[in-house]
C-alpha positions in Angstrom: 23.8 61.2 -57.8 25.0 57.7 -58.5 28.5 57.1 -57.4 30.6 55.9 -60.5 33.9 54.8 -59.2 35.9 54.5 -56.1 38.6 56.5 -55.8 41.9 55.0 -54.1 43.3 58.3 -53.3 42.8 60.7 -50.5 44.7 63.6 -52.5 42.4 66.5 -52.2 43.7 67.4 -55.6 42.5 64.2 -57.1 39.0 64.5 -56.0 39.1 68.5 -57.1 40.0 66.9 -60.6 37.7 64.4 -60.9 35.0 66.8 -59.7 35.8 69.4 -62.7 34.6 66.4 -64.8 31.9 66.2 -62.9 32.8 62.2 -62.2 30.9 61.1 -59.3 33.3 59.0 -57.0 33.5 57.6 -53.4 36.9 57.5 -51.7 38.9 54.8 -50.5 42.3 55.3 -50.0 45.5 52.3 -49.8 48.4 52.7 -47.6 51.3 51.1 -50.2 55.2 51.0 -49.6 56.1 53.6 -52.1 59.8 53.1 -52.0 61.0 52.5 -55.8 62.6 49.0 -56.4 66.5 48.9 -57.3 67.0 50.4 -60.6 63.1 50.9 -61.4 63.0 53.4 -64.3 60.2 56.1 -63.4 57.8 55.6 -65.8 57.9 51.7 -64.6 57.9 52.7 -60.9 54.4 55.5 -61.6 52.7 52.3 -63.8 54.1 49.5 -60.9 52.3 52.0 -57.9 49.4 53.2 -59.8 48.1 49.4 -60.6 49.0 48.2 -57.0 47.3 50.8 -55.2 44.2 50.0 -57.4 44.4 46.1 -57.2 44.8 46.5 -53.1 42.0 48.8 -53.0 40.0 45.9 -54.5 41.3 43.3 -52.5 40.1 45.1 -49.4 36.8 46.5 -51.3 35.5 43.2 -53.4 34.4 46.5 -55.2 31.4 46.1 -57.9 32.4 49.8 -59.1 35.6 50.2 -61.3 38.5 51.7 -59.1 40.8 54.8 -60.3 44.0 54.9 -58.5 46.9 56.9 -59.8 50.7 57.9 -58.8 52.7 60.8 -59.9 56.3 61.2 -59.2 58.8 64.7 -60.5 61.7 62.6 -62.0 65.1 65.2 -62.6 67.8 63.4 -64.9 65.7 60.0 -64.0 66.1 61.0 -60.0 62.7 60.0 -58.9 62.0 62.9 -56.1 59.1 62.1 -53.8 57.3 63.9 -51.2 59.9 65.4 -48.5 61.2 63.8 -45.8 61.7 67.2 -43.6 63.0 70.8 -44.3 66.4 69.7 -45.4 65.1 66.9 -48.3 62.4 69.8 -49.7 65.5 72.2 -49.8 67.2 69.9 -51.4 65.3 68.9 -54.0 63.9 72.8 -55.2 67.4 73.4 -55.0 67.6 70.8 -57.5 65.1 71.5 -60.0 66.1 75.4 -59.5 66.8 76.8 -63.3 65.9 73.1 -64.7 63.9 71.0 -67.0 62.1 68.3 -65.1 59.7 65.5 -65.9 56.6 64.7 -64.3 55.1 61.0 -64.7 51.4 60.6 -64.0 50.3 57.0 -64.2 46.7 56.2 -63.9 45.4 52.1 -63.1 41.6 51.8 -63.7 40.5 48.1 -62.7 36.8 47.5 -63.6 35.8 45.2 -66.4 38.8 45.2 -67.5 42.1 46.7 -66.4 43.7 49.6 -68.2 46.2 52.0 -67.2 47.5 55.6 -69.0 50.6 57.7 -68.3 51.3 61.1 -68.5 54.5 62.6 -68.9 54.7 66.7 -69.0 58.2 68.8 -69.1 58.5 71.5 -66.6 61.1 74.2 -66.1 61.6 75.9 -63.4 63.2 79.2 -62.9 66.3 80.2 -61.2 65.1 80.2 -57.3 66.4 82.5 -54.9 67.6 80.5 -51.2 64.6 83.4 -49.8 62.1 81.8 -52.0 62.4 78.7 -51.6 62.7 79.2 -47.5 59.6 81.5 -47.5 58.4 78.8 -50.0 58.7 76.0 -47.0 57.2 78.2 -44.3 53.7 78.5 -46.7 53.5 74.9 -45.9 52.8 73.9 -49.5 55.7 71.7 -50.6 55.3 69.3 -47.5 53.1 66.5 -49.1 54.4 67.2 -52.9 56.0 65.2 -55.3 59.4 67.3 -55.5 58.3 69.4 -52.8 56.0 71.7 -54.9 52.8 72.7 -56.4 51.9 73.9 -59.7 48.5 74.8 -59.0 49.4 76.3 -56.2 52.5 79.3 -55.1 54.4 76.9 -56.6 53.5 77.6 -60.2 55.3 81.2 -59.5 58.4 78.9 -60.4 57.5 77.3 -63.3 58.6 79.2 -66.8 57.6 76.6 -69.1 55.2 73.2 -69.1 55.1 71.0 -72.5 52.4 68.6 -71.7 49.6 68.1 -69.2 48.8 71.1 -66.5 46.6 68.2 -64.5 49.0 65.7 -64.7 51.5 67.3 -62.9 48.5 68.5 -60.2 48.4 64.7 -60.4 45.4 63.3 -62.3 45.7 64.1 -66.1 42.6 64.5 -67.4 43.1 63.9 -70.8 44.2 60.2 -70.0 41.5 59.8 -67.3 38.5 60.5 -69.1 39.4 58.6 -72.0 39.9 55.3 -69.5 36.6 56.3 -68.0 34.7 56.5 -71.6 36.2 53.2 -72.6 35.0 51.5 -69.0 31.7 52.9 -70.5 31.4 55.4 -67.1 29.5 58.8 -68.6 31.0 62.2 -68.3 29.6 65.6 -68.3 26.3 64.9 -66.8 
């Protein structure tokens, strides 16, 4: 099979998307500062980090395939909650979003012929949590390398009471957004 694009992402979930679309893709990840700037808004902060990580993946490719990168941050009352530092910070933050409305932001940068970018933004509410959930939550190992310390396609959806938007988007890749980038870069889906 003919590899389509190049992937900057080394997010297993990613590629698990892209595959259900049956996109053919090699992978190239970029290491990127993902620190937001002072007083960057999140949905400037998932565009800003989405379009870098797919301009630096070019810059170190001189790729002749278009490149998909994407970021995806859980913002609570425009808190922008990364991955976790430790323990503490992924206590911290499901304590946070415990009972809650959240946003997710999914930003997607496709550089190719030209250079177009998407965003999806999906509200999620989240249960009351017991402190025994979300401790037996930590020790599954899940929330460690999630965007708000948890995952929705994962034991992590046992929180979630409600989603208004875009179930891949908050995995991380909306698909929706993706494949309509993809169509317009002329790349073929469903073969």
């Amino acid at each position: 099979m003919t590899v389509q694009i190049i992937l900057a992402s080394a997010s297993p979930r990613r590629k698990e998307l892209l595959d259900q679309i049956k996109v053919v893709y090699r992978v190239h990840p970029v290491d990127l500062d993902e620190t937001p700037l002072p007083n960057e808004a999140p949905l400037e902060y998932v565009q800003r980090l989405a379009a870098e990580k797919s301009a630096a993946c070019i810059a170190q490719l001189g790729a002749d395939l278009p490149v998909l990168a994407a970021d995806t941050a859980v913002v609570l009352d425009d808190l922008i909650m990364g991955k976790p530092k430790d323990r503490d910070d992924a206590f911290t933050m499901l304590r946070q979003l415990s009972g809650k409305m959240h946003r997710v932001y999914s930003a997607i940068s496709l550089r190719g012929k030209e250079h177009g970018q998407a965003v999806s933004i999906t509200e999620v509410t989240f249960r009351q949590l017991t402190e025994w959930e979300i401790e037996a939550y930590w020790q599954s190992g899940e929330p460690v390398d999630k965007a708000g310390s948890y995952a929705i396609q994962g034991l992590g959806g046992v929180f979630v009471a409600s989603i208004n938007g875009s179930f891949s988007g908050v995995v991380g890749l909306p698909l929706f957004e993706t494949s309509e980038l993809l169509s317009r870069q002329g790349i073929e889906l469903f073969k």
